[in-house]
C-alpha positions in Angstrom: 0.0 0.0 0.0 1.3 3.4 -0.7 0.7 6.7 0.7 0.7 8.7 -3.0 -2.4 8.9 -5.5 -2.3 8.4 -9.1 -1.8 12.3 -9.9 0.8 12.5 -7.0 4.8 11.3 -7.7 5.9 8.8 -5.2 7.8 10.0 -2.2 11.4 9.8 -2.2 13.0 7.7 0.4 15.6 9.7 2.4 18.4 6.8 2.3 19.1 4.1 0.4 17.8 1.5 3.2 14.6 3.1 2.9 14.3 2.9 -1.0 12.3 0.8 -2.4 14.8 -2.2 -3.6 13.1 -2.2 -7.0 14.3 1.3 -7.2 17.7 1.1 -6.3 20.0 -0.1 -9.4 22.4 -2.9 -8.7 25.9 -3.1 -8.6 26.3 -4.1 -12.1 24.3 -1.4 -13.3 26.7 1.6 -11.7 29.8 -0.1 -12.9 28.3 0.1 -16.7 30.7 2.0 -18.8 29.1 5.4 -20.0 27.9 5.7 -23.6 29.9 8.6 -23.6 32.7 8.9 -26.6 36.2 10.3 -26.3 36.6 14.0 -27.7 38.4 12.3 -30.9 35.4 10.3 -31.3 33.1 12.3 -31.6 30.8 13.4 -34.3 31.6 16.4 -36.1 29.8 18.6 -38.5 30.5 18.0 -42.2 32.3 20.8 -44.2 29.8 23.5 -45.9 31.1 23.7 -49.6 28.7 26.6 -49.9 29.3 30.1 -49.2 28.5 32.3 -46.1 24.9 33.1 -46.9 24.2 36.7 -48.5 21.7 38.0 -46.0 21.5 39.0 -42.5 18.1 37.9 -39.9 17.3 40.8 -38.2 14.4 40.1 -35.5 11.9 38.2 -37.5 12.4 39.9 -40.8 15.8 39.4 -43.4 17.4 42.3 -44.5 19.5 41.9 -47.8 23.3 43.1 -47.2 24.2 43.9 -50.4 24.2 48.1 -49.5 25.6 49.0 -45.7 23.3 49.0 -42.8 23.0 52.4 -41.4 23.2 52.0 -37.6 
């Protein structure tokens, strides 16, 4: 029996005694290696052939930068 309704989140035990042992992740589980990948590893942004686009975003408007913006 529990103390929390369906619309309320259980309570959270103060220690790990108290925890629920369904709860508590094993041994094995915290001495998983992360999924994390070295900095060489990871995945990196192709190279834009294109050019620097030719405009400018301005607020929700574009403005075309072919003449100076006054400031």
């Amino acid at each position: 029996m529990t103390n929390s309704t369906p619309d309320q989140e259980p309570q959270q035990a103060e220690s790990v005694e108290q925890a629920d042992p369904e709860e508590v992740p094993s041994t094995e589980q915290l001495q998983e290696p992360s999924t994390e990948k070295d900095p060489g590893e990871e995945p990196v942004a192709p190279k834009r052939d294109e050019p620097e686009p030719d405009h400018e975003a301005v607020g929700i408007g574009v403005i075309d930068t072919e003449e100076p913006q006054a400031d």
